[in-house]
C-alpha positions as CSV (number, residue, x, y, z in Angstrom):
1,X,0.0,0.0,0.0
2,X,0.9,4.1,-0.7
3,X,2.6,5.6,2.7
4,X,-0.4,8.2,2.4
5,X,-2.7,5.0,2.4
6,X,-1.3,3.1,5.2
7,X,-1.3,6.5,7.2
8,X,-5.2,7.2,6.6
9,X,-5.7,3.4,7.4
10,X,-4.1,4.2,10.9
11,X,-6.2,7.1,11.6
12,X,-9.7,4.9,10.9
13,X,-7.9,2.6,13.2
14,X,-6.9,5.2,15.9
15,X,-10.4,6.5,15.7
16,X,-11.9,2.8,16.0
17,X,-9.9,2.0,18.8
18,X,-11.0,5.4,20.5
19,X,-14.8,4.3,19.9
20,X,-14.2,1.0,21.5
21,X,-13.2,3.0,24.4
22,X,-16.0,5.0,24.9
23,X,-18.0,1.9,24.3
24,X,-16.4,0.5,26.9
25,X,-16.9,2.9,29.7
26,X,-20.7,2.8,28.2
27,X,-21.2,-1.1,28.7
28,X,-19.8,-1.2,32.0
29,X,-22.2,1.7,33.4
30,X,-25.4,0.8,31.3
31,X,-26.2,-2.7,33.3
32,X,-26.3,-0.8,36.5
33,X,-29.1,1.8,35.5
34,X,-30.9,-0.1,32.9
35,X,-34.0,-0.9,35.1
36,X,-34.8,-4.0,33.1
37,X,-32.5,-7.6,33.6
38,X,-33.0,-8.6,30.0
39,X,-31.8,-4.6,29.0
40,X,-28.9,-5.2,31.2
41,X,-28.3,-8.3,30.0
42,X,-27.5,-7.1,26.6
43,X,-25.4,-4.6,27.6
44,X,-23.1,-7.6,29.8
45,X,-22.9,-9.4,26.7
46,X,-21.6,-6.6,24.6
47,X,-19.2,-5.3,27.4
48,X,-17.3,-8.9,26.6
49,X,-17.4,-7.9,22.6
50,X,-16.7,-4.8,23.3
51,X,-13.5,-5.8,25.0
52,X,-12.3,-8.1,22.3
53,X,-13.2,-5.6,19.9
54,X,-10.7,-2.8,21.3
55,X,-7.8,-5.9,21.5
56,X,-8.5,-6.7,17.6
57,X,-8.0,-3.1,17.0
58,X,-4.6,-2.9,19.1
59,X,-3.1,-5.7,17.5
60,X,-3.8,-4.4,14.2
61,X,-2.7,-1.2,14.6
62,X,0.7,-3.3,16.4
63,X,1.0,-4.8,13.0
64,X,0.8,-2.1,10.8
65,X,3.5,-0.4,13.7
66,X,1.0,2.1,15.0
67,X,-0.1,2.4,18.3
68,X,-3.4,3.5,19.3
69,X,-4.0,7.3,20.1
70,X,-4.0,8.5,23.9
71,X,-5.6,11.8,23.5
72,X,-8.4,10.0,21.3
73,X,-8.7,7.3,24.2
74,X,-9.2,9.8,26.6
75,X,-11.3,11.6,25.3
76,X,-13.8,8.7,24.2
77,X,-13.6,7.7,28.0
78,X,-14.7,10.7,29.6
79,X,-17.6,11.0,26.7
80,X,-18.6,7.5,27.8
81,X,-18.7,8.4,31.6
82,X,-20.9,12.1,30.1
83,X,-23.0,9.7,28.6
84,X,-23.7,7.3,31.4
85,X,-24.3,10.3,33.5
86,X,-26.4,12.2,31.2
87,X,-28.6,8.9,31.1
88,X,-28.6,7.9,34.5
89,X,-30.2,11.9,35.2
90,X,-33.0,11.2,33.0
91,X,-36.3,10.5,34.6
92,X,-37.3,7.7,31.7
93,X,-33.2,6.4,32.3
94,X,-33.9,3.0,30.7
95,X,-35.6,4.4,27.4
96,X,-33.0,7.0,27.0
97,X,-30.5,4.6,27.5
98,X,-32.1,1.7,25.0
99,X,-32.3,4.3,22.2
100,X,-28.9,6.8,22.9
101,X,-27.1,3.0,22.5
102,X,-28.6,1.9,19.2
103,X,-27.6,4.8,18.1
104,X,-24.2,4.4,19.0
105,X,-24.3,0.9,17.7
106,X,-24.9,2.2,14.4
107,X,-22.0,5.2,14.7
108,X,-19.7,1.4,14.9
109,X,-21.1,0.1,12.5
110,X,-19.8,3.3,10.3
111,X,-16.7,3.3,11.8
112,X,-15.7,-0.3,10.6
113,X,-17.8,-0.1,7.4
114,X,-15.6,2.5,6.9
115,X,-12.8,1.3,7.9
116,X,-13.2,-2.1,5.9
117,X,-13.6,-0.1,2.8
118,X,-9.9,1.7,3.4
119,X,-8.6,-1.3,4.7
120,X,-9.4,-3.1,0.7
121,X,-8.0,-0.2,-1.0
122,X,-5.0,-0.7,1.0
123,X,-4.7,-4.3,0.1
124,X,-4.9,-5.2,3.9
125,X,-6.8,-8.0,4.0
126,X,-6.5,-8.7,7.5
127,X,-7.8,-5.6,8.8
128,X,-10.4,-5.9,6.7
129,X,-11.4,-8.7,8.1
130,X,-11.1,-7.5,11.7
131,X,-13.3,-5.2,10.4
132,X,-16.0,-7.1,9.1
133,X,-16.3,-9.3,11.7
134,X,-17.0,-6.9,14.3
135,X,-19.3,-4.7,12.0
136,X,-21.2,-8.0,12.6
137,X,-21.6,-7.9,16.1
138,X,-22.2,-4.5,16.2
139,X,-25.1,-5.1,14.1
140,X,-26.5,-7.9,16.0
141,X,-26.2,-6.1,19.2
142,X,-28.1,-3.0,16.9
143,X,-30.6,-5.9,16.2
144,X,-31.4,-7.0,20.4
145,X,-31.4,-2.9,21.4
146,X,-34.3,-2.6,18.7
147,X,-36.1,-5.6,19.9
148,X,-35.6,-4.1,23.6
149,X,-38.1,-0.6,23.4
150,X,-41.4,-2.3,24.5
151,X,-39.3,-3.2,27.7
152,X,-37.4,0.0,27.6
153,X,-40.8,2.1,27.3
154,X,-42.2,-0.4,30.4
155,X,-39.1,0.4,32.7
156,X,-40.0,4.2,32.0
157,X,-43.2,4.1,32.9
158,X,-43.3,1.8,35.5
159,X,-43.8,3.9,38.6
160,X,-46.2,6.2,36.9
161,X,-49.9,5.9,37.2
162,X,-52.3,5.5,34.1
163,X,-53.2,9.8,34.8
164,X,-49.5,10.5,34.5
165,X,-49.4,9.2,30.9
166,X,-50.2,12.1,29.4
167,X,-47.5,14.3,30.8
168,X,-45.4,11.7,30.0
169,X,-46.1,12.0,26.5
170,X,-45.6,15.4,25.9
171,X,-42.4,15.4,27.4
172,X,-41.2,13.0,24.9
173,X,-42.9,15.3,22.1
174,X,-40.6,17.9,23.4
175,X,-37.7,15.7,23.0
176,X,-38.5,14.8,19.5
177,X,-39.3,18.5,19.2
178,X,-36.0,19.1,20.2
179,X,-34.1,16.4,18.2
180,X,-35.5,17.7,15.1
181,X,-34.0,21.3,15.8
182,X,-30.9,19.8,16.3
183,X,-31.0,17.8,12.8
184,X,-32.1,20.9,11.0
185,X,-29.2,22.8,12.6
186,X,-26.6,20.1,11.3
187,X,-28.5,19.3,7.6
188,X,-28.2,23.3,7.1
189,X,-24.9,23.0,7.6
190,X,-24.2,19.3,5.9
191,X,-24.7,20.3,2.1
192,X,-21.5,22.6,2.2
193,X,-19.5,20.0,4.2
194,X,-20.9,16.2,1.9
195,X,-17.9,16.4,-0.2
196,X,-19.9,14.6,-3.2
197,X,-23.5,16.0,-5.1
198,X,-25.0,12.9,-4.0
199,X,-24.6,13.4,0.2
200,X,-25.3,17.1,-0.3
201,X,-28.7,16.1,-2.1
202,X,-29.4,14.2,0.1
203,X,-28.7,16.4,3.4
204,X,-31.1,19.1,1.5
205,X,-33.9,17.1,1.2
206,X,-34.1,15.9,4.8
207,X,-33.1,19.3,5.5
208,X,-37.1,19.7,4.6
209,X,-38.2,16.7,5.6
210,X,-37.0,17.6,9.1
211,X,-38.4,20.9,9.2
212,X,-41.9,18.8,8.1
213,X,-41.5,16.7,11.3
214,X,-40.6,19.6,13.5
215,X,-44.0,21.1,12.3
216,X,-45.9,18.1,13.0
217,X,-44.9,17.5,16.4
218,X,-45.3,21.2,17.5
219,X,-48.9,20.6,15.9
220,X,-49.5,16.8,17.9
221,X,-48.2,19.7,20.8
222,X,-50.5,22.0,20.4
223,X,-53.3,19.6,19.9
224,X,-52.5,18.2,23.3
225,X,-52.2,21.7,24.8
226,X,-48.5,21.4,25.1
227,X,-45.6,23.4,23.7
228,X,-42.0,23.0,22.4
229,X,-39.4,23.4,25.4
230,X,-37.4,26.1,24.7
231,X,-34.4,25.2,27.0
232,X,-34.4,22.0,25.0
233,X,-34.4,23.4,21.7
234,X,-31.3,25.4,22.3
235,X,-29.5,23.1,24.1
236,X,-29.6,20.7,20.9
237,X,-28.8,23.6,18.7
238,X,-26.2,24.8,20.3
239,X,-24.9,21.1,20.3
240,X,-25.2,20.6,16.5
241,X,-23.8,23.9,15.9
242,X,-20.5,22.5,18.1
243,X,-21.0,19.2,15.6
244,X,-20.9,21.2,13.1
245,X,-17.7,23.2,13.3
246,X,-16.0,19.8,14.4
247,X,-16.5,18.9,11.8
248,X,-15.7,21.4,8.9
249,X,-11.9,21.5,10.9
250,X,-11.7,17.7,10.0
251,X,-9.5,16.4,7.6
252,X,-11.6,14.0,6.7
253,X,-15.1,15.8,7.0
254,X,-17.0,13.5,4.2
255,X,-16.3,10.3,5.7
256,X,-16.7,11.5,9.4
257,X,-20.1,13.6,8.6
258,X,-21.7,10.9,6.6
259,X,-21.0,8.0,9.8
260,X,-21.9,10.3,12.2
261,X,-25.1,11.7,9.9
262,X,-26.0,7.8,9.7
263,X,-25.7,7.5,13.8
264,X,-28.2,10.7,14.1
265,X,-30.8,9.2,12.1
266,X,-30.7,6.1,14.2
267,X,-30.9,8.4,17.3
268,X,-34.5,9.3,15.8
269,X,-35.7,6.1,14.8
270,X,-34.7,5.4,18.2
271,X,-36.6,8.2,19.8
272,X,-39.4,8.2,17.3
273,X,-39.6,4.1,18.3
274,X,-39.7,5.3,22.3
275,X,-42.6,8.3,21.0
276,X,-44.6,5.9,19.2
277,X,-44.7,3.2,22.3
278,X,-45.7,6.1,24.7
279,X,-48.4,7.2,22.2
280,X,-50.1,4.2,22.1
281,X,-50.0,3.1,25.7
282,X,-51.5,6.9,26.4
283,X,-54.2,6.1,24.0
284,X,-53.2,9.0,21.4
285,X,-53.5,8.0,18.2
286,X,-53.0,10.8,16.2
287,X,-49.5,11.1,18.0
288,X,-49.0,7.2,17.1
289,X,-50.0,7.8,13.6
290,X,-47.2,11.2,13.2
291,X,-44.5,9.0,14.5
292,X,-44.9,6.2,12.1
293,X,-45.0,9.2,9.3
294,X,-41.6,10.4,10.5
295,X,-40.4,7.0,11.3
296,X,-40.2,5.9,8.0
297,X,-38.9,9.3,6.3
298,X,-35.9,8.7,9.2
299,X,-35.1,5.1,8.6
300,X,-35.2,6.0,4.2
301,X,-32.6,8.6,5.0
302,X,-30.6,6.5,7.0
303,X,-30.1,4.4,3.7
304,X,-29.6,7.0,1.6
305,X,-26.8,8.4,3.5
306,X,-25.5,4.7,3.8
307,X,-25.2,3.8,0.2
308,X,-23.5,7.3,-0.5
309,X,-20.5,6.0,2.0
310,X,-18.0,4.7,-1.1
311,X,-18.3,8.3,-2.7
312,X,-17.9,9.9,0.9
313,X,-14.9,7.7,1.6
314,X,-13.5,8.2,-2.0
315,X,-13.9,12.3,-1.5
316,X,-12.3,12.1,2.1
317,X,-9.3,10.4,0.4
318,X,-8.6,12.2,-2.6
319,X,-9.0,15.6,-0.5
320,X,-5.7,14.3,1.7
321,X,-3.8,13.0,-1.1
322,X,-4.4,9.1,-0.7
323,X,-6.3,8.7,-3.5
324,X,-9.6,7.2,-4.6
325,X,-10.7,4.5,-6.6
């Protein structure tokens, strides 16, 4: 392989390993506030992965005579412990939990996706294989988090009394509320930062299709005599607009926005999923009806931005002089 190939296969290894870290701190802390033995189940199961997953990653980056990243380390621990404690605050911990982690799972599953793909245009067929192989379990744990929201939503609501549902409900319309100002603050920025025609299409669209959804919850809102939260709002705004100048100071900002782009929209389906539960147990049908709109408008984007990965990948390279295909 090139020297500038090897080097950019190092830095989607650093940045793997770095993950694996923060994944780490995250399984260890998730069993303990999960409020569910079959929830915390799956996160013991994964904290085993998870663990062979960061060794795999040392011991190819030890064979390519790279060494794994200590600032990256850190800081992927201490956001793991932020995210465990961000959780653990939450007064519906075990759906916040269930649906912040699929998410996650599906940043992984970007990360070595990625990663595979550089690892075959370096000719390294080994890490690609690493690769692969824990893309898989990634995607299976993806796979037991989704079939975990019924029990998720149940932990939530557990201690609350059929009167209390309502409140409930709104308060997770202001999240969603929220998490849509968030997306529309990162898609207004994604078309300048795609790197291909095909990712900044595709930002713009759901740029609208995301300013759709905002309207339609602040109208289930409404309906329900309920309004957005405005600390929440800005909160998430002010966080995307962070995201979003991490990510124009990226070398790599194609590559890194589409994974992480990919993640977000599995953070919706995951909160839309949690929305749609509490709908229905509250009786609200028009609420249940809006999320299974949105749901699938989320879950198409998702695979839009996932099939546009080689082209990401391919602008990423060529823009640090490695090359594309």
């Amino acid at each position: 392989m090139t020297k500038s190939l090897q080097d950019q296969l190092i830095k989607y290894l650093t940045d793997a390993h770095s993950i694996e870290q923060q994944a780490l701190v995250q399984m260890k802390a998730a069993p303990k506030i999960a409020g569910d033995p079959e929830i915390a189940s799956a996160f013991e199961q994964h904290e085993t992965e998870t663990e062979e997953h960061g060794r795999l990653v040392d011991e190819r980056l030890s064979a390519l005579g790279a060494s794994p990243s200590k600032i990256k380390d850190v800081a992927g621990a201490v956001t793991g412990i932020g995210f465990g404690l961000f959780a653990q605050l939450q007064p519906d911990t075990p759906g916040k939990l269930v649906a912040h982690a699929f998410s996650y799972e599906h940043m992984e599953l970007a990360a070595y996706d990625l990663l595979a793909r550089v690892a075959d245009l370096a000719d390294d067929v080994e890490t690609a294989q690493v690769a692969r192989r824990i893309e898989e379990q990634e995607r299976a744990m993806a796979k037991r988090l989704a079939g975990l929201f019924d029990r998720a939503v149940d932990a939530s609501l557990r201690e609350l009394s059929p009167d209390d549902l309502g409140e409930q409900l709104d308060k997770y319309l202001e999240d969603a509320h929220a998490i849509e100002a968030q997306a529309i603050q990162l898609l207004t920025k994604g078309p300048e930062l795609a790197g291909t025609s095909e990712l900044a299409s595709t930002y713009e669209e759901h740029l609208h299709q995301s300013q759709e959804h905002q309207q339609l919850i602040d109208t289930r809102l409404k309906a329900r005599g309920a309004s957005p939260s405005k600390l929440k709002d800005a909160g998430l705004r002010l966080g995307a607009l962070n995201w979003g100048m991490f990510f124009g100071a990226q070398p790599d900002t194609p590559a890194k926005l589409a994974g992480f782009s990919y993640a977000f929209e599995h953070l919706e389906i995951g909160s839309y999923e949690l929305l749609r539960r509490v709908a229905v147990r509250a009786g609200d049908e028009e609420t249940q009806a809006a999320a299974d709109t949105i749901l699938g408008d989320e879950r198409a984007a998702a695979e839009k931005i996932h099939a546009a990965f080689s082209n990401a990948l391919d602008a990423s390279l060529e823009a640090q002089g490695a090359g594309a295909r």
